[in-house]
C-alpha positions in Angstrom: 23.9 61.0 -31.7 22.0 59.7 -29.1 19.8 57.2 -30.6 16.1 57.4 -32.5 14.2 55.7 -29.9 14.4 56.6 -26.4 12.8 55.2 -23.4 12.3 57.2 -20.4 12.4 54.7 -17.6 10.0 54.0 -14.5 11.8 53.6 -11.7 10.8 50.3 -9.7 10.3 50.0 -5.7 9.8 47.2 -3.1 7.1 47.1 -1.0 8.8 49.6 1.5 9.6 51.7 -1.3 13.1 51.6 -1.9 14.8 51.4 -5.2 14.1 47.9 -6.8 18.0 48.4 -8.7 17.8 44.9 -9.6 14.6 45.2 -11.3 16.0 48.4 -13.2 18.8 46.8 -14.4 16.6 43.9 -15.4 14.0 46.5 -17.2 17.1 48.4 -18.9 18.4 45.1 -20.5 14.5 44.2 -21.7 13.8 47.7 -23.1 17.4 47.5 -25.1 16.8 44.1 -26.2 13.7 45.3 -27.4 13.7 48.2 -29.9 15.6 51.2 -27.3 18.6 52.8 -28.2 19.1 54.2 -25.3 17.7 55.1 -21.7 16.7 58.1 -20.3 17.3 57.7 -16.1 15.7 59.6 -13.3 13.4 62.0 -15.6 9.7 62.6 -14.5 8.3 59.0 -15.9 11.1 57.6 -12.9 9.4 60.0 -10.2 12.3 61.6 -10.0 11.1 64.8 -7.8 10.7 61.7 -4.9 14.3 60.4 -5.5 17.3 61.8 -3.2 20.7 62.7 -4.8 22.4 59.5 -3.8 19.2 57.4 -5.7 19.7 59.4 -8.7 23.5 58.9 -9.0 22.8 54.7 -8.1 19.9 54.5 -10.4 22.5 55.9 -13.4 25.3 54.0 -12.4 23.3 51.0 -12.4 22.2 51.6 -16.0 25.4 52.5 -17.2 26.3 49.0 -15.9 23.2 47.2 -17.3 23.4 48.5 -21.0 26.2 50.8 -21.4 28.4 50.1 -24.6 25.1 48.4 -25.7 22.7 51.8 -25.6 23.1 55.1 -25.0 22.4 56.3 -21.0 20.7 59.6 -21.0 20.8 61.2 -17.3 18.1 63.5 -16.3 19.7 66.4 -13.9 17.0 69.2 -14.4 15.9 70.7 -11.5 14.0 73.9 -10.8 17.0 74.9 -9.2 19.9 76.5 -11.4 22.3 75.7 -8.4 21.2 71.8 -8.0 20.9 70.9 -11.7 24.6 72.0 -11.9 25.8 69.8 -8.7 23.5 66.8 -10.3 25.1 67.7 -13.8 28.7 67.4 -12.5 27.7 64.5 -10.6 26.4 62.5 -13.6 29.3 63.3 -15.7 31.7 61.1 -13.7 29.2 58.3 -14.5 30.3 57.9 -18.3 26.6 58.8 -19.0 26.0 59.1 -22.8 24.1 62.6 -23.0 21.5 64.8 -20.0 17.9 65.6 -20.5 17.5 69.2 -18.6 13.8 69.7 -18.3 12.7 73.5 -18.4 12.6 75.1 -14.4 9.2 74.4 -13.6 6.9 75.7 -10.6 9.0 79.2 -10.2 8.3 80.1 -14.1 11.2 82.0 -15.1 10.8 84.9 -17.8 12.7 83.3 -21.0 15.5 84.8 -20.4 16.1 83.1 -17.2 15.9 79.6 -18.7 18.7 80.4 -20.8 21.0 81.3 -18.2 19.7 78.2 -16.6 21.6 76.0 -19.9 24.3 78.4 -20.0 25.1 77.6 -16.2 24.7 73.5 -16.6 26.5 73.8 -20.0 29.6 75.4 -18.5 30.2 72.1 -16.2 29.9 69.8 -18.5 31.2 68.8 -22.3 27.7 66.4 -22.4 25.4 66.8 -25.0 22.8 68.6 -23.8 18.9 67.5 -24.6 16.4 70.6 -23.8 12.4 69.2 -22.2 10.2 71.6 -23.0 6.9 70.5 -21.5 4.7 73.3 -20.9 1.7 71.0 -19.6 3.6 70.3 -16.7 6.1 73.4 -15.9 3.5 76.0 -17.0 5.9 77.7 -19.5 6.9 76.7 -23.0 10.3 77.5 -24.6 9.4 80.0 -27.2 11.1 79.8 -30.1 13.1 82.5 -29.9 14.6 81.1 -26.8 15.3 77.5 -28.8 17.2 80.0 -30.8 19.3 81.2 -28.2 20.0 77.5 -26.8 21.1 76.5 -29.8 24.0 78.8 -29.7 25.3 76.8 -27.0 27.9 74.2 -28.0 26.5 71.6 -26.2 22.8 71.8 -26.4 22.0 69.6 -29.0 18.4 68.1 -29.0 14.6 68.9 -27.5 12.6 66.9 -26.6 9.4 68.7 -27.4 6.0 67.7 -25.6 3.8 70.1 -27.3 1.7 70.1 -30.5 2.8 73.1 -32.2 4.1 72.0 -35.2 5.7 75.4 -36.3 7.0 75.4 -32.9 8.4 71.8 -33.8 9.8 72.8 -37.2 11.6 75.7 -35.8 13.6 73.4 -33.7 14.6 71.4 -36.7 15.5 74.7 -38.8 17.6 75.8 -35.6 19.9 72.9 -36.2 19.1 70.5 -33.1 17.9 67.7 -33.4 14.0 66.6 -32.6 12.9 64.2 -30.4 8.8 63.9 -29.7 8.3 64.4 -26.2 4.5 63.0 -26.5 4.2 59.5 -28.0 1.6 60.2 -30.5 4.1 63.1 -31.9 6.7 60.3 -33.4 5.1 60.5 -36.7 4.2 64.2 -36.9 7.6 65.2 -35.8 9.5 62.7 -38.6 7.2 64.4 -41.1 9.1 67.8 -40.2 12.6 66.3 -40.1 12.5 65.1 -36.3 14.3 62.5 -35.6 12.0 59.7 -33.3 11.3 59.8 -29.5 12.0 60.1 -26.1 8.9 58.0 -25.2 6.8 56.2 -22.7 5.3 53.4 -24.8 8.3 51.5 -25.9 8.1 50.2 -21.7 6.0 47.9 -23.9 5.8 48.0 -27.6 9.7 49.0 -28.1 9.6 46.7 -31.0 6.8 48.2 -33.2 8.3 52.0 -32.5 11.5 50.9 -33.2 9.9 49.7 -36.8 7.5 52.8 -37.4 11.0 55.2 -36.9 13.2 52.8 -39.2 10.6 52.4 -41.8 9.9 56.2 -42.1 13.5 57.2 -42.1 13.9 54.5 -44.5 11.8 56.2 -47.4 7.9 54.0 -46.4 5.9 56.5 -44.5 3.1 54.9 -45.7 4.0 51.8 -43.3 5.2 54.2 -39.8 1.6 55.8 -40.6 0.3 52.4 -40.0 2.1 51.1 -37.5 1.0 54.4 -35.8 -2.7 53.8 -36.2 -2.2 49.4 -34.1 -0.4 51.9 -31.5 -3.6 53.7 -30.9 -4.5 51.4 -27.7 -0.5 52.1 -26.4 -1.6 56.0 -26.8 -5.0 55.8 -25.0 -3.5 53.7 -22.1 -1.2 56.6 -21.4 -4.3 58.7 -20.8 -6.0 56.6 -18.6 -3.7 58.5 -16.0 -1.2 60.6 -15.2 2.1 58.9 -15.7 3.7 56.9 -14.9 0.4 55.2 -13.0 -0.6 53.4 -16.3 2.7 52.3 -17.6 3.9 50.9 -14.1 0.3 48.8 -14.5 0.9 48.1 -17.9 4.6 46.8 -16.9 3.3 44.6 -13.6 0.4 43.3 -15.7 3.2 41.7 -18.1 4.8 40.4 -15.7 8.5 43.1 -15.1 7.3 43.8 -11.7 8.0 47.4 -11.2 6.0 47.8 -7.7 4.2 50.8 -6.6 4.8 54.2 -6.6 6.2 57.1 -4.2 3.4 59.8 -2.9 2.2 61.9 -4.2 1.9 59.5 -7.4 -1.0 57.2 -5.5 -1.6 53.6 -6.8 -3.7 52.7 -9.6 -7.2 52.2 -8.9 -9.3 48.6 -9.7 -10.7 50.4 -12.8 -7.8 52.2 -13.8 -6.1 48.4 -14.0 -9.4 46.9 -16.3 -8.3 50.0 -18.2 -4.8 49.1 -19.1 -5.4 45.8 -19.1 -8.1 46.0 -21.8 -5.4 48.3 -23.8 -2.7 46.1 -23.6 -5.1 43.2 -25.2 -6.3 45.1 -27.8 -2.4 45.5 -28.7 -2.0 41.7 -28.6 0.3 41.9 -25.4 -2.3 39.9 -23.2 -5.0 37.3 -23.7 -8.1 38.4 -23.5 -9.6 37.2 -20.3 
């Protein structure tokens, strides 16, 4: 519906920390032209809880201009707020945008039944297929899976992107009928084993290509070959750890040469070894010449 292979986009800034929308636009053409098959705008990897409104709305517009008709354009109106996520929802939807990725409330950790009124609420606003976040690392609660059962009642909910390692977890969204996206890079292959259906990732900023060939290949009967192509992508996996994101993909992304910028508070620049890091990660993947 969407696309296999997702790439959640970094947001770029000038030096005074506005909206680089040229660079965007520029970074939305490269990651299409190179193994995306759609975009996912103004979601946590684009530092979204620093954006306003009005940079939200500009950064989507501008992708749907960049790559629309090309990709898919996935807007990210989750909020912690019931109220805003609908006003960012109905927003979007004037925007020709492809699909939304609602992340789960995070910080005020509603009891489950609260985060299915919250998708009941931004469902009723919008016709937009719906793809759930469930990312428990970051919003403190995970979408049990009786709850994935009660969002998959609703029309328009039609995907999770599922951070978290549970794979019974995992194959319950699959037997629920929605499709599965891995929320964590290193998931793609796990996932596809239990009928997922690729990513919303991270590391196709910069190997697109070789994701977009370990999904293909494994859909296309050779799991054998998307196990290996897995194992050259350790180095893409461990520079995602070296901190929290997007630091090392916005390092990663400068160091070849996309320039991105900086970042917004409280996300604080990378530090001298944090770039050796990435660097030496992005060699070991062939991307730069080792120094």
């Amino acid at each position: 519906m969407l696309g296999n292979v997702l790439t959640a986009m970094v947001t770029p800034f000038r030096e005074d920390e506005s909206v680089d929308f040229d660079a965007f636009q520029r970074l939305a053409r490269h990651l299409v032209d190179h193994g995306s098959d759609g975009v996912v705008v103004a979601g946590t990897t684009g530092e979204s809880p620093t954006l306003t409104d009005r940079e939200r709305l500009d950064l989507i517009r501008a992708a749907v201009e960049a790559v629309g008709g090309d990709a898919t354009v996935v807007a990210g109106t989750g909020t912690y707020s019931t109220a805003h996520s609908v006003h960012l929802t109905e927003d979007a939807r004037e925007l020709e945008v492809d699909g939304l990725l609602v992340v789960t409330p995070y910080y005020n950790k509603p009891p489950q039944r609260g985060i299915v009124a919250h998708f009941e609420a931004i469902a009723e606003v919008s016709d937009l297929p719906i793809v759930v976040y469930n990312i428990p690392s970051r919003v403190v609660i995970n979408i049990e899976p009786e709850t994935i059962t009660r969002l998959a009642q609703i029309p328009t909910v039609r995907a999770v992107k599922q951070a978290h390692d549970d794979l019974d977890e995992a194959r319950h969204i699959v037997e629920s009928g929605l499709d599965l996206y891995a929320g964590d890079d290193n998931l793609i292959v796990p996932f596809l084993e239990l009928g997922g259906i690729g990513g919303v990732c991270v590391h196709t900023h910069v190997v697109g290509p070789q994701v977009a060939e370990q999904v293909r290949t494994y859909l296309n009967g050779d799991p054998d070959r998307a196990r290996a192509i897995d194992r050259e992508l350790d180095p893409a996996y461990e520079l995602l750890k070296i901190q929290t994101n997007p630091i090392p993909v916005k390092a990663a992304l400068n160091l070849l040469g996309h320039g991105v910028g900086g970042h917004r508070l409280p996300i604080p620049p990378p530090t001298g070894d944090e770039i050796a890091a990435v660097r030496g990660c992005l060699e070991r993947l062939g991307l730069l010449v080792t120094a």
